[in-house]
N, C-alpha and C positions, 0 to 999 in steps of 0.2 A: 553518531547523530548529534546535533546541536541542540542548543539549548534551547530555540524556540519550535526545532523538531518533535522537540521529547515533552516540550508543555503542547505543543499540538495534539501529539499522541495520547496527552492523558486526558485531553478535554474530551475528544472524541471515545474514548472507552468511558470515561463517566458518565456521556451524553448516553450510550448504547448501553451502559448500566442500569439507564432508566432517573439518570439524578437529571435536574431542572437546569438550564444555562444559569440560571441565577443561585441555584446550590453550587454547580462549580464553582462559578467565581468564586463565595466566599469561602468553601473549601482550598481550592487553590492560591487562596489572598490575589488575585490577578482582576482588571475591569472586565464588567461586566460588558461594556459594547464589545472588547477583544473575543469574549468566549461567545458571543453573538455571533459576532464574526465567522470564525471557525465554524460554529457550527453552524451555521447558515449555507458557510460552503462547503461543509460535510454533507448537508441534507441536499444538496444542488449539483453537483460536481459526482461524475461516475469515477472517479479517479481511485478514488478509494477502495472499488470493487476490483481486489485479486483476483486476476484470472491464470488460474492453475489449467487451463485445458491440453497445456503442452508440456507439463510434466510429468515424467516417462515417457515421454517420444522420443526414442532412439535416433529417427534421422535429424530430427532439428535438433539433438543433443552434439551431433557428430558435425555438424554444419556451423555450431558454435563453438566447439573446441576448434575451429578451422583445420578441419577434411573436406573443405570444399561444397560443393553444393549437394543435397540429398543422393543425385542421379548419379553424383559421382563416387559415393559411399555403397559400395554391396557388396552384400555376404561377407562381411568383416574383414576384407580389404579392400585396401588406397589407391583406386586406380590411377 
């Protein structure tokens, strides 16, 4: 991850820790409009919500290691 990745990702867990954009900053030593920012489009932006619904699912597991499409994946062999 980058280095404006990884100040991203810590604005947003201080924000979700309940500190104030304006405590980040001066925690962070970073501007105050930057962590505004962020978190503006932290609070805006659905991006941020991991969606795990397809974890353990076997067929779209076997469809992305490329065995083809679900239909073509049964009963553990490669048709």
């Amino acid at each position: 991850m980058g280095y404006f990745s990884n100040v991203q990702e810590q604005i947003v867990e201080l924000f979700e820790d309940g500190w104030s954009p304006l405590e980040v900053a001066r925690m962070l030593k970073i501007d105050f409009a930057d962590v505004n920012y962020v978190v503006h489009n932290y609070l805006n932006d659905d991006s941020y919500d991991y969606d795990d619904s397809m974890d353990g699912d076997f067929d779209s597991a076997m469809t992305s290691a490329g065995y083809g499409m679900d239909e073509d994946y049964v009963e553990g062999e490669y048709l």
